[in-house]
C-alpha positions as CSV (number, residue, x, y, z in Angstrom):
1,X,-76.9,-62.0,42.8
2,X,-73.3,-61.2,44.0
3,X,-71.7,-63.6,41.2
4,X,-74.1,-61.8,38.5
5,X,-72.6,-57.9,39.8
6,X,-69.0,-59.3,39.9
7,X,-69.1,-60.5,36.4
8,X,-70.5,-57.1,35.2
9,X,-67.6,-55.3,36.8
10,X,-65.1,-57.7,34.6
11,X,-66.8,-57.3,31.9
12,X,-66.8,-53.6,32.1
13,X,-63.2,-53.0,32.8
14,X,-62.1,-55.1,29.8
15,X,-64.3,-52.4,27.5
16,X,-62.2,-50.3,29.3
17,X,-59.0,-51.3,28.5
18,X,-60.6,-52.0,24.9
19,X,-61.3,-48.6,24.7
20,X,-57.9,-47.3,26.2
21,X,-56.2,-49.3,23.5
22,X,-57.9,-47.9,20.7
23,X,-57.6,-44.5,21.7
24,X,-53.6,-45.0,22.1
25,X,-53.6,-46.7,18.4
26,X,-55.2,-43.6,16.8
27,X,-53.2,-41.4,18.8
28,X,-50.3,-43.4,17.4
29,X,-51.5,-42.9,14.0
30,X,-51.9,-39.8,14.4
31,X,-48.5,-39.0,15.6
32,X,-46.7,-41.2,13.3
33,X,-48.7,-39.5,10.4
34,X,-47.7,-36.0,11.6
35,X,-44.4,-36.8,11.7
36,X,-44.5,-38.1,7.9
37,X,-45.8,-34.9,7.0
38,X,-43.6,-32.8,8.7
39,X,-40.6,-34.5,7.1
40,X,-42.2,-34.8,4.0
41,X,-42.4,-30.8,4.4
42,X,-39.1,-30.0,5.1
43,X,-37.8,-32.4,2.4
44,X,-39.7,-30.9,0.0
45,X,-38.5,-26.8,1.6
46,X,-35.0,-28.5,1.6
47,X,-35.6,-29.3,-2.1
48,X,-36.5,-25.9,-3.3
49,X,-34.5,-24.2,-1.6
50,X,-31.2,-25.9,-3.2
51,X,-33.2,-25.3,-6.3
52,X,-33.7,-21.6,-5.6
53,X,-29.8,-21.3,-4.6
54,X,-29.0,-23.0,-8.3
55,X,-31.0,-20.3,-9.6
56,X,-29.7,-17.5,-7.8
57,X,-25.8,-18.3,-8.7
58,X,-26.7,-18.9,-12.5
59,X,-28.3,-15.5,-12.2
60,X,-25.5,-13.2,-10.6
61,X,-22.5,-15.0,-12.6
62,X,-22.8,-11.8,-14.4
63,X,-22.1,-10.0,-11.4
64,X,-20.1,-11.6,-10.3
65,X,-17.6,-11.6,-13.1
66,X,-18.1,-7.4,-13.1
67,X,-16.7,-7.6,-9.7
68,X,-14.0,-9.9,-10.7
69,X,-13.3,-7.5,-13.4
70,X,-12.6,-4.3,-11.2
71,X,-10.4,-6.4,-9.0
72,X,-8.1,-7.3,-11.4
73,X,-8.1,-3.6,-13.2
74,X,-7.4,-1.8,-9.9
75,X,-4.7,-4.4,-9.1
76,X,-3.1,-3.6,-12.7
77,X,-3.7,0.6,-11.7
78,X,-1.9,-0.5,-8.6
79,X,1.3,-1.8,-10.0
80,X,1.0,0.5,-12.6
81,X,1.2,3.1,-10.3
82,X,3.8,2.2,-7.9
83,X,6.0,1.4,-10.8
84,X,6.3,4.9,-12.1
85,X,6.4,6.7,-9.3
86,X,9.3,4.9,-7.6
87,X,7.2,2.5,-5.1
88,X,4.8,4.9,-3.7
89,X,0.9,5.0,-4.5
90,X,-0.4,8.3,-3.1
91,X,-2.9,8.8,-0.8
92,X,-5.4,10.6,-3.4
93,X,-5.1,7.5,-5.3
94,X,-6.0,5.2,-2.6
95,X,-2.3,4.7,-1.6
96,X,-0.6,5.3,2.2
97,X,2.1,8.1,1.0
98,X,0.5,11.7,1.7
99,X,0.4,13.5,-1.5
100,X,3.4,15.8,-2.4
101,X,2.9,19.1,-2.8
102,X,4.1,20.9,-6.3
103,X,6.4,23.1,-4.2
104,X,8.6,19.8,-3.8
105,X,9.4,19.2,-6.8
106,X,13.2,18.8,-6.2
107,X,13.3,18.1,-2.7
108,X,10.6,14.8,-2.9
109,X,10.0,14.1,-6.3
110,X,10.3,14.9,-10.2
111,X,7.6,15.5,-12.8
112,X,7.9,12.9,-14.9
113,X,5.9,11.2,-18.0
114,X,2.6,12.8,-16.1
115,X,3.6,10.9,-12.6
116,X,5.4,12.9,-9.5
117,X,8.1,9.9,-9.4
118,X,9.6,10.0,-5.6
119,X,13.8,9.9,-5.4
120,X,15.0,6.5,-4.8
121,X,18.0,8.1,-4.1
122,X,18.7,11.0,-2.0
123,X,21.5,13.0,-1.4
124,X,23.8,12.3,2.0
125,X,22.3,14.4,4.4
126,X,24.5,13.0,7.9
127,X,27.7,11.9,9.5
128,X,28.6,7.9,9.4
129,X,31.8,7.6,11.2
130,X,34.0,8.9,9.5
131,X,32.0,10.2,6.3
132,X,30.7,13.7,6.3
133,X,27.7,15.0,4.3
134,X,29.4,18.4,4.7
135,X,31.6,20.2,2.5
136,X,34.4,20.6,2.6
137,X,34.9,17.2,4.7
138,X,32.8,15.3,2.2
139,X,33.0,12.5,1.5
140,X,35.8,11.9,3.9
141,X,38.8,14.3,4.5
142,X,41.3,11.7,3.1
143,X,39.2,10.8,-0.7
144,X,39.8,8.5,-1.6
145,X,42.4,7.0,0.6
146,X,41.7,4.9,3.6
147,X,43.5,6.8,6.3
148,X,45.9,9.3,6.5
149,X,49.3,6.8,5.6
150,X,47.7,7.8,1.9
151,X,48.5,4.1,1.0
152,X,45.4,2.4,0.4
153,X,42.4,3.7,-2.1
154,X,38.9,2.8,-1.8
155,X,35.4,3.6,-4.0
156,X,33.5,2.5,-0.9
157,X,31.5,4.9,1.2
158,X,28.7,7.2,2.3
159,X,27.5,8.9,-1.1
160,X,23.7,9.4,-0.7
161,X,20.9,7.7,0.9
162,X,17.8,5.2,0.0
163,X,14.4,6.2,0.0
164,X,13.2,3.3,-2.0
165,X,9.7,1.6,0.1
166,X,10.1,-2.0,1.2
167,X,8.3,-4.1,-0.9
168,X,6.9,-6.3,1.7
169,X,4.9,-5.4,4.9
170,X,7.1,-7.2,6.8
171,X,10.1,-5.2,5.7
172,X,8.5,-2.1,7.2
173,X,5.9,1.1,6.8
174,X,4.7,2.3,3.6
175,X,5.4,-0.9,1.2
176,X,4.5,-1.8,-2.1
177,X,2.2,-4.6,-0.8
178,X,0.4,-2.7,1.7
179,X,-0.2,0.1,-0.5
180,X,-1.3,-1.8,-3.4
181,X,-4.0,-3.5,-0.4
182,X,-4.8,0.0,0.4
183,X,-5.7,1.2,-3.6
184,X,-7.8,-2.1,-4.0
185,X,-9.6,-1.2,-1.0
186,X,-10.7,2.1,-1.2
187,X,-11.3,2.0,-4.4
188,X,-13.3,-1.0,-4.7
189,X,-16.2,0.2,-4.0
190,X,-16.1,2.9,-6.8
191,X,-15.0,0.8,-9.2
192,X,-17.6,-1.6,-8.8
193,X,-21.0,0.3,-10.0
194,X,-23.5,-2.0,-10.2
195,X,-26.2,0.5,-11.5
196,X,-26.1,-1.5,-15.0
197,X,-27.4,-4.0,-12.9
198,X,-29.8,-2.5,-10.6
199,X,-31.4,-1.3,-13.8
200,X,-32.5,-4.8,-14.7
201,X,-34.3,-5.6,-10.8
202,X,-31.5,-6.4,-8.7
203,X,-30.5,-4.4,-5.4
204,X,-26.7,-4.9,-4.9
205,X,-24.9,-3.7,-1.9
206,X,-21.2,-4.0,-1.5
207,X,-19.2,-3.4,2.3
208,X,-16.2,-5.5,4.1
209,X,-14.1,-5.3,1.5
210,X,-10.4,-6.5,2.6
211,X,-7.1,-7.4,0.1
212,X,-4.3,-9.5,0.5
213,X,-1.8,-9.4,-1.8
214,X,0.9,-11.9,-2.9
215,X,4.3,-10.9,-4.7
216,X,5.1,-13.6,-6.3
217,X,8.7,-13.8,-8.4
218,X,6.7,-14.0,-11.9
219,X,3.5,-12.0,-10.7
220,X,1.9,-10.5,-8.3
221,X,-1.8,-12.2,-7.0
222,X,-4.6,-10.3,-4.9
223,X,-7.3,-11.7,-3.2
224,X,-10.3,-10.2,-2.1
225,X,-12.6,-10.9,1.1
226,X,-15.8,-8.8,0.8
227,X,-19.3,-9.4,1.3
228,X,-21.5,-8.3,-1.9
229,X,-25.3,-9.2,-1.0
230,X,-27.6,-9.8,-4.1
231,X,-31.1,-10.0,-3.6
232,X,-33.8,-10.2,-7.1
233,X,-36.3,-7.7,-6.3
234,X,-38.9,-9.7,-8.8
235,X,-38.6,-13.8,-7.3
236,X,-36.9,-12.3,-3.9
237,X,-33.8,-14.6,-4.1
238,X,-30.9,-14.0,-2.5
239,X,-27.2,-14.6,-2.7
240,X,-23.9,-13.7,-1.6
241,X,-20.5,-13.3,-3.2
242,X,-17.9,-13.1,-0.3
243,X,-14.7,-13.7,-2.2
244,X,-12.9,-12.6,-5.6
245,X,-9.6,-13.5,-7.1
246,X,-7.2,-12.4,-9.3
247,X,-3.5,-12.3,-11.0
248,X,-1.4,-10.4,-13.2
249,X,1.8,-11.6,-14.8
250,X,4.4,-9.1,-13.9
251,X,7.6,-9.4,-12.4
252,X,7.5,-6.6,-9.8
253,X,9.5,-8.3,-7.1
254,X,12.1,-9.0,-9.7
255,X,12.4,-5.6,-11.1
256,X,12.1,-4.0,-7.6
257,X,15.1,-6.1,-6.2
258,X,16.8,-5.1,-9.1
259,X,16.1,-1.3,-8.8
260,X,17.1,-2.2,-4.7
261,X,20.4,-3.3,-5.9
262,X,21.2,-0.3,-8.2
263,X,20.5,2.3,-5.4
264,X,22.3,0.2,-2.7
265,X,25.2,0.4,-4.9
266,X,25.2,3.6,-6.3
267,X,24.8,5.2,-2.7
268,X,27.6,2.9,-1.3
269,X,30.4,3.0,-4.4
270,X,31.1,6.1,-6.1
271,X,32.9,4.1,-9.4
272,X,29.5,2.4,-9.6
273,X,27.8,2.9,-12.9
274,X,24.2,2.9,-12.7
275,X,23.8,2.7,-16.4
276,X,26.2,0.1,-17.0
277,X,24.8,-2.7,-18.9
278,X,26.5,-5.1,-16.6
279,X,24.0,-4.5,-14.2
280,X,20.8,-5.4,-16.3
281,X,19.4,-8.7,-15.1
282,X,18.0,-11.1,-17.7
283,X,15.0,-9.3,-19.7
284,X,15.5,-6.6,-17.5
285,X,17.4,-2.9,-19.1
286,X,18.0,-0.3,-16.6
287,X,18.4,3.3,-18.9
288,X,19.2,6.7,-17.6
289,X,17.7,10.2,-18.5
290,X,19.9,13.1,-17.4
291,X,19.0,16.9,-16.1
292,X,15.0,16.1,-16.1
293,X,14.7,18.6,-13.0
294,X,17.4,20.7,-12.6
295,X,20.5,18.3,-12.5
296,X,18.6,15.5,-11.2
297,X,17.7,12.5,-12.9
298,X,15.2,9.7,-14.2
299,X,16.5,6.1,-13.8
300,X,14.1,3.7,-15.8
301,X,13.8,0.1,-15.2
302,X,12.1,-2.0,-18.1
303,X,11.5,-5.4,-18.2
304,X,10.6,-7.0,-22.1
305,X,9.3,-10.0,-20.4
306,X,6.6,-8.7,-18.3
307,X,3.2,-6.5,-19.5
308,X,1.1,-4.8,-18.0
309,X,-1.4,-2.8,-20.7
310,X,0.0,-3.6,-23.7
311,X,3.5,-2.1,-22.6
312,X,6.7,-4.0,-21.0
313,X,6.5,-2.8,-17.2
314,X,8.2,-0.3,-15.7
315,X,10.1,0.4,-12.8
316,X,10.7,4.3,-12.3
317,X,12.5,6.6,-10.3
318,X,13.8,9.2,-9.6
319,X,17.6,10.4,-8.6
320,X,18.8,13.4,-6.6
321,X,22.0,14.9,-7.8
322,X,25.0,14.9,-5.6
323,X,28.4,17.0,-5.4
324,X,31.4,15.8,-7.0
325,X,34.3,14.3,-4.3
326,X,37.4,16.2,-4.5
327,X,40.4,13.9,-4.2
328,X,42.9,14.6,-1.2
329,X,45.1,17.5,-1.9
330,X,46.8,17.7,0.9
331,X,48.6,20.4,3.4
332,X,45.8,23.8,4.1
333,X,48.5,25.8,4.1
334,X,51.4,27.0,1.9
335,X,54.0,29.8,2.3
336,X,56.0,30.7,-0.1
337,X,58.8,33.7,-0.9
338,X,57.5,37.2,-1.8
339,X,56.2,37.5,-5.4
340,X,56.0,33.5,-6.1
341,X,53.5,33.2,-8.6
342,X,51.1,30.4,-8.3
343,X,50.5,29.9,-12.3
344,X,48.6,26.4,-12.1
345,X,46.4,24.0,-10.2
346,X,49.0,21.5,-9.8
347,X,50.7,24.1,-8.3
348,X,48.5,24.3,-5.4
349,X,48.9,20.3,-4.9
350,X,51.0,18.7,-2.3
351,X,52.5,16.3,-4.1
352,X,52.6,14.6,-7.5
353,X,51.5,11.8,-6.9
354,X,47.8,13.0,-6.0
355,X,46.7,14.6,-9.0
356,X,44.0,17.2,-9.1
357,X,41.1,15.3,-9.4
358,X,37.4,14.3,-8.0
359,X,34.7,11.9,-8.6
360,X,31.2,12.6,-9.3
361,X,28.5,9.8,-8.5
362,X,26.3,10.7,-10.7
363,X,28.6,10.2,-13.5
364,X,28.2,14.0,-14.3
365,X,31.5,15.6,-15.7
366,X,33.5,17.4,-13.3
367,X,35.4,20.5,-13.7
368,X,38.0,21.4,-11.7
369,X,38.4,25.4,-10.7
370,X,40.4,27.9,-8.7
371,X,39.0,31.0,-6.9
372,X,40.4,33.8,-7.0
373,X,41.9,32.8,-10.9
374,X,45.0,32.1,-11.5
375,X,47.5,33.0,-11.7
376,X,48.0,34.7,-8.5
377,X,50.8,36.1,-6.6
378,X,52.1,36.1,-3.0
379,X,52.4,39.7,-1.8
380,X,51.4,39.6,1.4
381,X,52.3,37.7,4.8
382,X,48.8,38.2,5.3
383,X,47.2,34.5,4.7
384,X,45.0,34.2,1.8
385,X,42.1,31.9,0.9
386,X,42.4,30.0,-2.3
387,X,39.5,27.7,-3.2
388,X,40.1,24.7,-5.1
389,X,36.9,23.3,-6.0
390,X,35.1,20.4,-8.4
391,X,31.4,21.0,-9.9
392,X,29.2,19.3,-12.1
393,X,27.9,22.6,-13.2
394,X,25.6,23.0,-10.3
395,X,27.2,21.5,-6.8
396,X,30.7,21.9,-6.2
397,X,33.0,20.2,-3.6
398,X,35.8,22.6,-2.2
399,X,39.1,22.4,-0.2
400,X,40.5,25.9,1.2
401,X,44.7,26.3,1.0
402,X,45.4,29.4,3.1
403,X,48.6,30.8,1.4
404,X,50.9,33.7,2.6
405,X,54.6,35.1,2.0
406,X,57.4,34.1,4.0
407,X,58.7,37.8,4.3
């Protein structure tokens, strides 16, 4: 009886251990089998979704090319701008120079061909060693000898100042490169109206928009780091454009270094002749327009190999006119007999070998005069102020001889 209950009990636990092994196979099935299908589902999401994205880019090329479209036109505004108006974009247009005001016309800029174009030169306004912006000690008391030994001559000095913008960020505030980044940005947004679009199902959004800008030697390139979401109101796809490109062929950095060059020179070397065709550079002329505001005038750089709408580019700006330099005349007194007559200018001169004289910088012609007129005659012991002075019709440079009889 014990034998019979002992096999019963083996017998029993191997139908459990059956059982237990079947029940782990189906589970293993069943595992293995949800795993399949969950792989199999993700393949196939994985699948449709590259599918969908395929779709969605075909789709907004459109768009996308729009966008591209605005970039490069306001990059082309950009330059456009900055070249006639002597570097500057104002702020109204989306540049960083506060607007001028039409009261400054004269001081800060000049009206010119529709554009307020800023001075890229400026007259001297402070001492440098030596050199005086005031007259009568303008340029320098000696002009245009070194020093008082009235031995050595030089062109070389302070004759106005440079208010041309750097034309990289890294040269300083307010430059060409950072304010064409500024006009791209803010006007971005504007220029790019998707409404066309929006018309046809899509809902287009555009923020984040950031420019770099590259001067290159032979043109100028601007990139564009934005984020412009897409989404098709109809299937519900979505895509985003985050980047957008462009260049235009125009030597900016060439015809700004050589605008750079002119006003260095002409503010630093009064025999320097802006208009002389010995300082054009390759495709580059460099012409003059005289008296556009006043006595002030218009100096317009034009290079034939670059264009930007149809028209060689331009680099404008504008120059403040400056008082003619008297040449040294010499003692500020003079006493002479009773009743000497002082009939002529070189009368009033020290000596003959410094001839009544002065140089303009602006290559205006200079006329020399005498106040009170000639001629005049020494009556009294009394000193008297005679003032010998050179104009360009409109600023005059003076030197004061007091003068008195001997009796």
């Amino acid at each position: 009886m014990k034998k019979t209950t002992i096999k019963k009990q083996k017998t029993s636990r191997r139908s459990q251990i059956t059982m237990l092994m079947i029940i782990g196979l189906a589970i293993f099935i069943v595992i293995s089998l949800v795993l399949y299908l969950s792989k199999s589902a993700i393949k196939k999401q994985t699948q449709q979704s590259i599918k969908k994205t395929q779709m969605t880019s075909t789709d907004t090329r459109p768009i996308q090319e729009f966008a591209s479209s605005c970039a490069d036109k306001l990059a082309k505004d950009a330059i456009s701008f900055a070249g006639k108006q002597g570097g500057y974009i104002y702020s109204s247009q989306g540049g960083t120079l506060l607007d001028y005001i039409d009261g400054q016309q004269g001081q800060m800029f000049v009206n010119f061909g529709n554009a307020k174009v800023s001075y890229g030169i400026l007259a001297p306004s402070f001492k440098i060693g030596k050199h005086s912006a005031e007259i009568p000690i303008y340029p320098w008391p000696e002009f245009p000898y070194t020093d008082s030994t009235l031995t050595t001559k030089t062109s070389k000095g302070y004759f106005g100042t440079s208010n041309l913008p750097p034309l990289l960020k890294s040269n300083g505030p307010q430059s060409i490169q950072g304010q064409i980044e500024s006009y791209v940005e803010k006007n971005m947004e504007e220029c790019a109206d998707f409404i066309i679009f929006e018309s046809q199902g899509y809902e287009i959004s555009m923020k984040n928009t950031k420019s770099a800008v590259t001067i290159g030697n032979n043109d100028v390139s601007v990139k564009i780091n934005t984020t412009i979401t897409i989404t098709n109101l109809q299937t519900q796809e979505y895509s985003e454009i985050n980047s957008l490109s462009t260049n235009v062929n125009v030597r900016l950095r060439e015809a700004y270094l050589l605008a750079k060059h002119a006003i260095d020179n002409d503010i630093s070397d009064i025999e320097f002749d802006i208009k002389d065709a010995k300082n054009e550079k390759g495709t580059i002329d460099i012409n003059i327009v005289k008296d556009v505001f006043s006595k002030d005038d218009i100096i317009i750089l034009t290079d034939t190999k670059s264009f930007l709408y149809g028209k060689p580019y331009q680099f404008i700006f504008a120059r403040k006119n400056r008082a003619p330099a008297l040449y040294y005349i010499g003692a500020s007194s003079k006493e002479e007999e009773f009743g000497y007559a002082i009939n002529t200018k070189e009368d009033l001169v020290n000596s003959a070998d410094l001839p009544l004289t002065a140089k303009d910088p602006d290559e205006d012609d200079v006329e020399i005069k005498v106040e009170p007129t000639l001629p005049y005659t020494i009556e009294s012991n009394i000193p008297r102020g005679i003032e010998i002075y050179a104009t360009d019709g409109q600023l005059k440079d003076y030197h004061i001889i007091s003068v008195k009889s001997t009796e």
